[in-house]
C-alpha positions as semicolon CSV with decimal commas, in nm:
position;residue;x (nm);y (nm);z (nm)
1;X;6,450;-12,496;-14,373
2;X;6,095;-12,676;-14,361
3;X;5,819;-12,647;-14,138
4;X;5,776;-12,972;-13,987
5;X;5,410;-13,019;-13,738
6;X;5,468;-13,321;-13,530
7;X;5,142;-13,490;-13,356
8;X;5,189;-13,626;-13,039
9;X;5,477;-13,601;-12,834
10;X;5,554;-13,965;-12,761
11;X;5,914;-14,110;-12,780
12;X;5,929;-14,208;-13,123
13;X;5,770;-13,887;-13,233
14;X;6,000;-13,707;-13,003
15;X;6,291;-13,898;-13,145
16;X;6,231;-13,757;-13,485
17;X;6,183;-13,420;-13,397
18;X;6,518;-13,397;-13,228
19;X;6,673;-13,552;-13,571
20;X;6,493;-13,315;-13,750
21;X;6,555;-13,033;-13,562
22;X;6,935;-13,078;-13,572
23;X;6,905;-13,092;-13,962
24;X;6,821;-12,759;-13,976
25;X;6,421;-12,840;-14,005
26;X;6,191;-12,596;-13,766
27;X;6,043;-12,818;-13,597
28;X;5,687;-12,756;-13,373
29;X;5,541;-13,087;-13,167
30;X;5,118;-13,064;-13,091
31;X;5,049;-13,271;-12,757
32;X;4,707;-13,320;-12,689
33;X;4,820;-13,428;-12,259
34;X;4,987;-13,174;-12,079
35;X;5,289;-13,371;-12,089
36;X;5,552;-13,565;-12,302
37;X;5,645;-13,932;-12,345
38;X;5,267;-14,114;-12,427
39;X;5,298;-14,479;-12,291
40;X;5,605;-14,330;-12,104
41;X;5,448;-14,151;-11,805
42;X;5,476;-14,165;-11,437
43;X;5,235;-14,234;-11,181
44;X;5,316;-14,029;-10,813
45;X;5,153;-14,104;-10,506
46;X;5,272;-14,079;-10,142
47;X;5,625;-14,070;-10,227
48;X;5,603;-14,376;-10,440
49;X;5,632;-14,337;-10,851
50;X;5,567;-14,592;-11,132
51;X;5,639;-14,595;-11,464
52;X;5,313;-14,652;-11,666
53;X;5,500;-14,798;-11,967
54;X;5,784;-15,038;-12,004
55;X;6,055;-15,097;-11,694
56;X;6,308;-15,204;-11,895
57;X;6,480;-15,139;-12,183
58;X;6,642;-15,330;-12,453
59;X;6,893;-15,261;-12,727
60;X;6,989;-14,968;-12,597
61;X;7,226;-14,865;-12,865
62;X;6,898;-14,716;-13,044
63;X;6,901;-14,434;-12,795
64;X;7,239;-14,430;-12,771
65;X;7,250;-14,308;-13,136
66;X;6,986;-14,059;-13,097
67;X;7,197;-13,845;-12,850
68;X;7,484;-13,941;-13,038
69;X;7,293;-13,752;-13,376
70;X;7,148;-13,492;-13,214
71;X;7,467;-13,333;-12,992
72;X;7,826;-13,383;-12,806
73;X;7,644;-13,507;-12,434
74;X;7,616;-13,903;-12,504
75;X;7,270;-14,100;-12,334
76;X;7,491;-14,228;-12,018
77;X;7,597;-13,865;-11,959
78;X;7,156;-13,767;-11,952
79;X;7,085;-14,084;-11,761
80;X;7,190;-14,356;-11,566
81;X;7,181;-14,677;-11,684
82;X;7,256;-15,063;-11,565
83;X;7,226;-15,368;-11,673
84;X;6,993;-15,585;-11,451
85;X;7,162;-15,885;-11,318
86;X;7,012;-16,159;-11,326
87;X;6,822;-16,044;-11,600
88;X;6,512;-16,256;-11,493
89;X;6,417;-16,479;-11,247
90;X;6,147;-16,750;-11,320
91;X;5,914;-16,930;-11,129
92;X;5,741;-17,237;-11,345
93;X;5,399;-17,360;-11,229
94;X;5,558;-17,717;-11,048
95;X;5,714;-17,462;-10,854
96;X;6,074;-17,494;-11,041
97;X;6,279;-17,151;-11,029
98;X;6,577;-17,030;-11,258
99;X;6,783;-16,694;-11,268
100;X;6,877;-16,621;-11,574
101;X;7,200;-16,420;-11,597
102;X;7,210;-16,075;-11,850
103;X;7,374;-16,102;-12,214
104;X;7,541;-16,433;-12,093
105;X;7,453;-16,767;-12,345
106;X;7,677;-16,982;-12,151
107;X;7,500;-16,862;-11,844
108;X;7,168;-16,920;-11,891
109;X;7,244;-17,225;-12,045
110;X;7,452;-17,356;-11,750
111;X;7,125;-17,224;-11,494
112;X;6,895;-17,409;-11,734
113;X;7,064;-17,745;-11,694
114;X;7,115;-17,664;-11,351
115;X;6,778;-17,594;-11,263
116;X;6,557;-17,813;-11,507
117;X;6,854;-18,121;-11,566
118;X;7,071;-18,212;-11,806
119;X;6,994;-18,123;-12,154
120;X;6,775;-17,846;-12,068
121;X;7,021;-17,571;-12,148
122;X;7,116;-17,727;-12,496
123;X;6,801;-17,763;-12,599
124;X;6,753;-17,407;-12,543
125;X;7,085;-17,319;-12,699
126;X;6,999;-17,476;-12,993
127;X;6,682;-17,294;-13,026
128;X;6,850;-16,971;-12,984
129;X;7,087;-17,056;-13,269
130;X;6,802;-17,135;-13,505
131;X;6,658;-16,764;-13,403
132;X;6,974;-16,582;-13,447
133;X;6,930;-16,759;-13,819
134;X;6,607;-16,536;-13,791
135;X;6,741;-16,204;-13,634
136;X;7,035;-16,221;-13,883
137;X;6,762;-16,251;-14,193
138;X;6,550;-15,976;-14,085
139;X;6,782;-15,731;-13,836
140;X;6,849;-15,498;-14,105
141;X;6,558;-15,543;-14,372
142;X;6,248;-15,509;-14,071
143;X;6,407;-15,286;-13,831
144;X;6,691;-15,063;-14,000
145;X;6,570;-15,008;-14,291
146;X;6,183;-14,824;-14,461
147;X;5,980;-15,100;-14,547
148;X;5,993;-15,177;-14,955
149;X;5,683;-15,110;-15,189
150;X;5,677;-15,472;-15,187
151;X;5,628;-15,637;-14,858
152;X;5,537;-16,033;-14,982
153;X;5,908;-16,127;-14,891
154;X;5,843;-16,053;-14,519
155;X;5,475;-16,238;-14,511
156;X;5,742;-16,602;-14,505
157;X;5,876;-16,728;-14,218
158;X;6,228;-16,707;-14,130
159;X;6,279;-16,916;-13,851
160;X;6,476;-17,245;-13,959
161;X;6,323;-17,507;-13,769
162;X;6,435;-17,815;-13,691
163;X;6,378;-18,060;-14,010
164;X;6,478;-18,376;-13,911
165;X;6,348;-18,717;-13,763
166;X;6,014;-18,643;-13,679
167;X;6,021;-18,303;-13,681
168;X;6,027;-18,313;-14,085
169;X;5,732;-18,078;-14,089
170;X;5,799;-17,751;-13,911
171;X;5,618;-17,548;-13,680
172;X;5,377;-17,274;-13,749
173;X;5,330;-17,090;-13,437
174;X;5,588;-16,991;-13,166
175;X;5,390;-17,225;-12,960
176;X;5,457;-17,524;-13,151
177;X;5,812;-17,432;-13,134
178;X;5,829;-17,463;-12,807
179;X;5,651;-17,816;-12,767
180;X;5,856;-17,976;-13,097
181;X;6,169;-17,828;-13,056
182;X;6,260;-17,765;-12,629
183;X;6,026;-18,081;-12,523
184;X;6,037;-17,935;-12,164
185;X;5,683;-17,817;-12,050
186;X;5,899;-17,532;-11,814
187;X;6,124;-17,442;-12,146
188;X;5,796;-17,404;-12,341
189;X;5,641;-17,145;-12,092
190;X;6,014;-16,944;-12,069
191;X;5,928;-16,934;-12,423
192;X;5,558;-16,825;-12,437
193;X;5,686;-16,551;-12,160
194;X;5,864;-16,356;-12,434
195;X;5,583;-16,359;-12,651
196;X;5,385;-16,258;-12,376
197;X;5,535;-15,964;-12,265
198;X;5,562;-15,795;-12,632
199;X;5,192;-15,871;-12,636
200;X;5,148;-16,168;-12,877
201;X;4,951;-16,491;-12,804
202;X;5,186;-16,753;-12,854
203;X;4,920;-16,997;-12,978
204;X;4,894;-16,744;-13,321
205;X;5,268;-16,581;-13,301
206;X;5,467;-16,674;-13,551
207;X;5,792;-16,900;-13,546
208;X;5,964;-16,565;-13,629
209;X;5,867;-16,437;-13,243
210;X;6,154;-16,635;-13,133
211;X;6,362;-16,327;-13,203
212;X;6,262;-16,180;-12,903
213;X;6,365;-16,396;-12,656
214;X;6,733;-16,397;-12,862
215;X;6,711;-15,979;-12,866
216;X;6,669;-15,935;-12,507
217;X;6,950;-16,250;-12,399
218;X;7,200;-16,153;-12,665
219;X;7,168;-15,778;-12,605
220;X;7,081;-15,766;-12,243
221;X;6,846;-15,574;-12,050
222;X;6,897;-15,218;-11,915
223;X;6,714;-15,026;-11,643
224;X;6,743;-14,623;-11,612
225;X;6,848;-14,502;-11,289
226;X;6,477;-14,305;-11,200
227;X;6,260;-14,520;-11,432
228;X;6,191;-14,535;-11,787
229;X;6,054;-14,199;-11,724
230;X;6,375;-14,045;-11,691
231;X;6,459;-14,166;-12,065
232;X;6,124;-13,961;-12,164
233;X;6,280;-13,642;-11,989
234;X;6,639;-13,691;-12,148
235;X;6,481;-13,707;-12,482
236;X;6,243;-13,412;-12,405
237;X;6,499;-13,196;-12,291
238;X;6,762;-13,309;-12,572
239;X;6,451;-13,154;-12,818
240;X;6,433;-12,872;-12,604
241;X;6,815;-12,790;-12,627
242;X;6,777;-12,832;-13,003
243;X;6,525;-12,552;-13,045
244;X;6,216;-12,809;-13,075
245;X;5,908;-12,623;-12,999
246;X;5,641;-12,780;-12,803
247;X;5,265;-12,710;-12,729
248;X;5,129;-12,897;-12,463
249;X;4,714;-12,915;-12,477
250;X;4,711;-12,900;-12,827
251;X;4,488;-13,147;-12,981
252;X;4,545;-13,207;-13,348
253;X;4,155;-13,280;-13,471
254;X;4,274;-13,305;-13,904
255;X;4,572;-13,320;-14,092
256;X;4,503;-13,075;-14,393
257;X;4,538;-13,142;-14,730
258;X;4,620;-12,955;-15,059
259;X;4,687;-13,080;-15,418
260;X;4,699;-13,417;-15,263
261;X;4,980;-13,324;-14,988
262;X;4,970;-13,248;-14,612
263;X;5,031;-12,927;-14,550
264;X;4,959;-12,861;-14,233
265;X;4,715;-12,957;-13,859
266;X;4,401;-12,798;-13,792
267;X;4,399;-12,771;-13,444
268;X;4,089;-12,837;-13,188
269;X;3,891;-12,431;-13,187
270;X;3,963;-12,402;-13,593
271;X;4,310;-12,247;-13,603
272;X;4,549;-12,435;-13,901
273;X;4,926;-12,469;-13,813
274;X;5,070;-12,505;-14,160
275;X;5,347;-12,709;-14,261
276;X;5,570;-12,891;-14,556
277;X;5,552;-13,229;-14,367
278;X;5,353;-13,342;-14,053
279;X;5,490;-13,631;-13,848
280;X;5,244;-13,827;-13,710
281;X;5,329;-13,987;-13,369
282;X;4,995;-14,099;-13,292
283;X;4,844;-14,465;-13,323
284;X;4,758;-14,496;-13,666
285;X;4,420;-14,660;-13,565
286;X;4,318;-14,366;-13,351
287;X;4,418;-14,135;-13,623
288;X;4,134;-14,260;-13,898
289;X;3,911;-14,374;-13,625
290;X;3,883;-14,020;-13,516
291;X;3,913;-13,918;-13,873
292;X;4,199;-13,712;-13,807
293;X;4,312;-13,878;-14,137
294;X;4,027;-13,990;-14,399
295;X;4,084;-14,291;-14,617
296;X;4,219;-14,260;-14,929
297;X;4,128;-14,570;-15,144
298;X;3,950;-14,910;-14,987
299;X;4,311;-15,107;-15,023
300;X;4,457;-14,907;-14,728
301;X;4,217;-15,074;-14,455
302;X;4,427;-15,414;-14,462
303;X;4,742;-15,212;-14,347
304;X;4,616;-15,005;-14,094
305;X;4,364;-15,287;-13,964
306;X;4,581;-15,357;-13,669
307;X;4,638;-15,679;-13,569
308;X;4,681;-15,573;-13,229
309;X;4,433;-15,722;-12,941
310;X;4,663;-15,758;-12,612
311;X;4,716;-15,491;-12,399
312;X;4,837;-15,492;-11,992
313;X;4,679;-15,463;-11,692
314;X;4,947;-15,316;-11,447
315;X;4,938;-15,264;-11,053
316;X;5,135;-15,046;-10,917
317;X;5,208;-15,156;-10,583
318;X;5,286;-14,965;-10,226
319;X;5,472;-15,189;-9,965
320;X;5,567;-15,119;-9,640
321;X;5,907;-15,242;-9,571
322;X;6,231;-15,248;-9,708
323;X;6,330;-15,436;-10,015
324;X;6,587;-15,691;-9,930
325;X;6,892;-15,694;-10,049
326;X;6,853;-16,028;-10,243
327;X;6,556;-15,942;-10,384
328;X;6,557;-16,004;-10,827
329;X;6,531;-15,706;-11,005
330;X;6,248;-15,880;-11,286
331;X;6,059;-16,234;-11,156
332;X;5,831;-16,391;-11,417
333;X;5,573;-16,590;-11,245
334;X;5,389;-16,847;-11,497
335;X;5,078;-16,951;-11,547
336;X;4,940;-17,310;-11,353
337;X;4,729;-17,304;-11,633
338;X;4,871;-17,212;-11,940
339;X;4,661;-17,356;-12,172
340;X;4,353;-17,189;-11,996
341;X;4,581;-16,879;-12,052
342;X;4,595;-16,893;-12,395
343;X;4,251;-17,028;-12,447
344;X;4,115;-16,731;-12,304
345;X;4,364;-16,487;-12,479
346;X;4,240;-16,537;-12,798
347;X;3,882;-16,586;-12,684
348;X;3,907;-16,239;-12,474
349;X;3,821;-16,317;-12,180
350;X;4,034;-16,298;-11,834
351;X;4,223;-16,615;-11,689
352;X;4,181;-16,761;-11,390
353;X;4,569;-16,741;-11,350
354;X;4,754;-16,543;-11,554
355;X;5,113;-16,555;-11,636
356;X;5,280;-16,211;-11,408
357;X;5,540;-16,014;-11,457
358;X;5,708;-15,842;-11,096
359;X;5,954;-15,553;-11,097
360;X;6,111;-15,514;-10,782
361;X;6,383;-15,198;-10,890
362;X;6,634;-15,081;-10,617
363;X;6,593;-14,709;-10,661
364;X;6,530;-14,449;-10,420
365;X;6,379;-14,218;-10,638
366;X;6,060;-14,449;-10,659
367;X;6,011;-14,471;-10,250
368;X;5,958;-14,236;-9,995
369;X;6,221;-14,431;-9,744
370;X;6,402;-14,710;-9,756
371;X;6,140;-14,848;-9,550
372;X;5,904;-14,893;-9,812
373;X;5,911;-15,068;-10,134
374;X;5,717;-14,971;-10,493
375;X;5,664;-15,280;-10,707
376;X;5,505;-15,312;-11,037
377;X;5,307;-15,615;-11,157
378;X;5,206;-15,672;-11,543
379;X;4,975;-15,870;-11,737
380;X;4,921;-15,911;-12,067
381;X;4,572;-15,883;-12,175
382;X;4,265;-15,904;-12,412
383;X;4,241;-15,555;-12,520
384;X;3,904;-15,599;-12,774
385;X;4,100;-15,468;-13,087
386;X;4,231;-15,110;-13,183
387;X;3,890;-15,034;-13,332
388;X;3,640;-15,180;-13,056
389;X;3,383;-14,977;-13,000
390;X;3,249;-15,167;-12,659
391;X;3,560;-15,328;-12,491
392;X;3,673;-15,604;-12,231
393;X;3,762;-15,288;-11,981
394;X;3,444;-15,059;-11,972
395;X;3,274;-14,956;-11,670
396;X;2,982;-15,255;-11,657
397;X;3,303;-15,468;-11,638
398;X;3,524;-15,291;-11,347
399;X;3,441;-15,563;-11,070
400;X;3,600;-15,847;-11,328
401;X;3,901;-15,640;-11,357
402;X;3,910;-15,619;-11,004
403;X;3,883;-15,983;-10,915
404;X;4,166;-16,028;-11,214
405;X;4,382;-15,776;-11,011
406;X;4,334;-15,977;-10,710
407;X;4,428;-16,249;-10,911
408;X;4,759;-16,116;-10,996
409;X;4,847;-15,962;-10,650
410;X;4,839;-16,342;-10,536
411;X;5,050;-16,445;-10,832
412;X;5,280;-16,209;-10,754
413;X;5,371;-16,283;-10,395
414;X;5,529;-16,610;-10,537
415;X;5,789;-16,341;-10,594
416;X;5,771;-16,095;-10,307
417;X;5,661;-16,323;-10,045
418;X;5,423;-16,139;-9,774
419;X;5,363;-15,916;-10,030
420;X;4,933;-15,913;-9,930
421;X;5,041;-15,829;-9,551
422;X;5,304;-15,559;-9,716
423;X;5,068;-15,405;-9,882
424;X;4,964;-15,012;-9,802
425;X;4,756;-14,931;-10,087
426;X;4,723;-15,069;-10,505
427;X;4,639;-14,890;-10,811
428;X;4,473;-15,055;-11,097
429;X;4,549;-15,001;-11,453
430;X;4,391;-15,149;-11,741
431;X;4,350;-15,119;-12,091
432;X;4,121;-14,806;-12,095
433;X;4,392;-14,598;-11,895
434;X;4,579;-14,705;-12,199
435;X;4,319;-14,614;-12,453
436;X;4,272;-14,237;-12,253
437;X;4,649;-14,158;-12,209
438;X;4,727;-14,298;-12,627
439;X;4,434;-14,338;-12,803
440;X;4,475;-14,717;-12,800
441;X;4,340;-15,022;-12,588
442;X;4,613;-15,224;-12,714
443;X;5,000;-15,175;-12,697
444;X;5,169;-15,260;-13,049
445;X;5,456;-15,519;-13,037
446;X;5,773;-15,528;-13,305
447;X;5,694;-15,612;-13,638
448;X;5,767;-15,942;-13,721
449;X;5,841;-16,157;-14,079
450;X;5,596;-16,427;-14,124
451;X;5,223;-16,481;-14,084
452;X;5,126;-16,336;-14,416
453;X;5,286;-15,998;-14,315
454;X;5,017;-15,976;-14,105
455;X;5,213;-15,805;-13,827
456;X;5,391;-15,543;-14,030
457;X;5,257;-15,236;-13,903
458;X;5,225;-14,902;-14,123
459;X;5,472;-14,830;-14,319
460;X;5,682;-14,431;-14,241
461;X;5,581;-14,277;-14,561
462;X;5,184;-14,234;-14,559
463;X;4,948;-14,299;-14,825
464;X;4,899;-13,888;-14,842
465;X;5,217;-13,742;-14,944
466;X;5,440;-13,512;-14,740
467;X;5,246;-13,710;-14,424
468;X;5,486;-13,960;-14,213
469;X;5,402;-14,231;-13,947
470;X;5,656;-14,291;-13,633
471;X;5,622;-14,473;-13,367
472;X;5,530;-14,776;-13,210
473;X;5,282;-14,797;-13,438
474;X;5,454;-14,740;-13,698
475;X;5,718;-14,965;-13,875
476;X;5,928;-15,127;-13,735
477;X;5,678;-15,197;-13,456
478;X;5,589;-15,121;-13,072
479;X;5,868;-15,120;-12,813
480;X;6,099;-14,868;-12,676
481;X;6,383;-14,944;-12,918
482;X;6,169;-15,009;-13,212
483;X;5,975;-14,628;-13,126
484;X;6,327;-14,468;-13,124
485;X;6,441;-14,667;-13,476
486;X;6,127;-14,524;-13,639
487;X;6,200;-14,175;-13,502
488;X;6,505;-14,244;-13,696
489;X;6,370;-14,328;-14,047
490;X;6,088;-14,081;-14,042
491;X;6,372;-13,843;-14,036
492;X;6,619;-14,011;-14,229
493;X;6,321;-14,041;-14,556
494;X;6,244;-13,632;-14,496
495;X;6,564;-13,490;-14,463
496;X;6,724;-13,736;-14,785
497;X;6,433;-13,801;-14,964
498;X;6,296;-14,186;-15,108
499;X;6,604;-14,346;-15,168
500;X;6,748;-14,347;-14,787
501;X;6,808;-14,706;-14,685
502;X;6,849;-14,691;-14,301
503;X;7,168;-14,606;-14,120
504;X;7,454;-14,836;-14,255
């Protein structure tokens, strides 16, 4: 039985813990927040509640294997789970709309055509075959599996774009995807959209990105009964139950080294928990800024140089009122402007108006009555880089955020319409609640093939031996799902050593 010091108690940390645990591994978990779940919290006020991470999730057969692994109670027994039908609505800047219907291709191509005329849904068809080409080429080698010693195979491209006529030359960005390949200014901003809300600027995003929007419409889109916060709890108390020991407060300030091996976390006040392996489930960025971990030769700063610089701003929302009964669970309301959006994106600075994302869940748990409504309202973001020192979101910059927040709430009543008139009270959060509640500015999207590998993110095994990376951070990438998969490979490398491949 090892010792096994896990930092941070976020859900791909978590997920490991509970693997490990069950393996016969003791297994201890050092939280520097009084609570679990890191970009999984809740926000409470007035009888309302908001989840301060992700709404939805996708490819839920991830967590569905964790409680599978780790004892007899399945997820759906823990929580409650639906899919969302339609899985999006969309509202295009010449005021078009479309409802797109969950895990259906036939149905969202028939509501393309039926919304945007002929052709539109086979265009968009056809693009979805050419990324399941993609997802097929990388599914198991990116996400399932550690990430080879040699990573140059994943810095190519897998996206098979169209070849033909004059598109003989193929794209290079997800953007140019979108304007060669779906010639539809409308099917180009559903496009962007995914991109979007992982956090990557389609303008730089590689052709490879187009597995996102083919994840989330092949797989469909779940929401937990109680929020995404109830999936935190589940996998909290699924540790618990398997004798995972957690200490809440506990802020790890150095991983310790002997003999060139982790062996253990000094803690903040001196005291050294030691240990055969420590799991960290922090943002790799964070952990060498704050020289938690101390580089180990010069060639590890291109891999843990995160590409990341998006992050969300997020309002959380108090209406008075009921929702109505029609009312779409997601609405994606795009940018009039979304070249200015992407302009600015990359040169971080704010839009005028930005593309919004509006969650509208019909859950009583998140409202005092059923005469009054919680809605949630994202953004994605410059965040000024993992390892910005001054950033976009300081305090000489709070009345810009503000007028950006205004921004949005106008954006967003093109899906709850009143909504300004509705609204009680609004809570702003930007990229420095992120930083303070993760360590981060920016959130971390999947990894993705292509772009030089520039968006691989660390690899599990660390450059120190006996030291492991999970989550989002961490290979495969950002994203509930990906969090849980690396939760699932940290363990799967510790408990069987180098040569485990992944589940099969």
């Amino acid at each position: 039985m090892a010792r096994i010091a896990v930092i941070g108690a976020g859900m791909g940390a978590m997920a490991a813990a509970a693997r490990l645990a069950v393996a016969g591994h003791r297994v201890t978990v050092y939280e520097r927040a009084g609570t679990y779940g890191g970009a999984v919290g809740r926000f409470e006020r007035d009888g309302f509640a908001f989840d301060t991470g992700p709404g939805l999730l996708h490819l839920p057969a991830v967590y569905r294997d964790l409680f599978v692994k780790t004892g007899k109670e399945p997820l759906e027994r823990c929580v409650g789970m639906a899919q969302v039908d339609p899985a999006s609505r969309h509202v295009f800047a010449d005021g078009t709309t479309v409802s797109l219907p969950n895990a259906s291709r036939a149905g969202v191509v028939s509501a393309l055509d039926a919304a945007l005329g002929a052709g539109a849904g086979e265009r968009w068809g056809g693009f979805l075959n050419r990324a399941r080409d993609a997802w097929d080429r990388t599914r198991r080698p990116l996400l399932e599996e550690p990430l080879p010693a040699d990573v140059s195979p994943f810095g190519r491209d897998p996206y098979p774009a169209l070849r033909s006529g004059l598109l003989r030359r193929a794209a290079t960005t997800l953007a140019g995807v979108g304007r060669r390949e779906l010639r539809d200014p409308r099917l180009a901003a559903l496009l962007e959209s995914y991109a979007l809300a992982y956090g990557f600027d389609p303008a730089t995003a590689p052709p490879s990105a187009a597995v996102l929007p083919y994840m989330e419409q092949t797989f469909g889109s779940w929401y937990v009964s109680g929020g995404i916060r109830a999936l935190a709890d589940a996998v909290y108390e699924r540790c618990r139950a398997r004798r995972v020991e957690f200490v809440f407060g506990a802020e790890v300030t150095r991983v310790v080294a002997k003999d060139g091996r982790a062996v253990g976390v000094e803690l903040a006040g001196g005291r050294v928990a030691e240990a055969d392996h420590v799991v960290a489930g922090a943002p790799v960025p964070s952990l060498y800024r704050d020289q938690v971990l101390e580089w180990r030769s010069q060639d590890e700063w291109p891999r843990y140089q995160s590409a990341v610089r998006t992050g969300r701003v997020t309002l959380f929302l108090a209406l008075r009122g009921g929702r109505p009964a029609d009312a779409v669970h997601r609405t994606v309301v795009h940018s009039a402007d979304r070249e200015d959006e992407l302009d600015a994106l990359a040169a971080g600075r704010l839009c005028e108006r930005p593309t919004v994302t509006v969650l509208r869940p019909d859950d009583e748990r998140l409202r005092p009555d059923a005469e009054h409504e919680a809605v949630t309202v994202t953004a994605t973001v410059p965040a000024g880089g993992a390892w910005a020192s001054e950033n976009l979101w300081g305090e000489p910059r709070e009345a810009e955020a503000a007028a950006f927040a205004d921004r949005m709430t106008a954006a967003a009543e093109a899906a709850v319409p009143g909504l300004r008139e509705r609204l009680l009270w609004r809570v702003v959060r930007t990229p420095a609640d992120t930083l303070r509640e993760t360590g981060a500015y920016g959130v971390p999207g999947p990894a993705l093939a292509g772009a030089g590998g520039a968006l691989l993110p660390a690899a599990n095994p660390a450059p120190l031996a006996g030291l492991w990376f999970a989550g989002g951070w961490a290979h495969p990438g950002g994203g509930l799902a990906h969090a849980g998969m690396s939760g699932a490979l940290v363990a799967g490398l510790i408990v069987e050593g180098a040569g485990f491949r992944g589940s099969q």
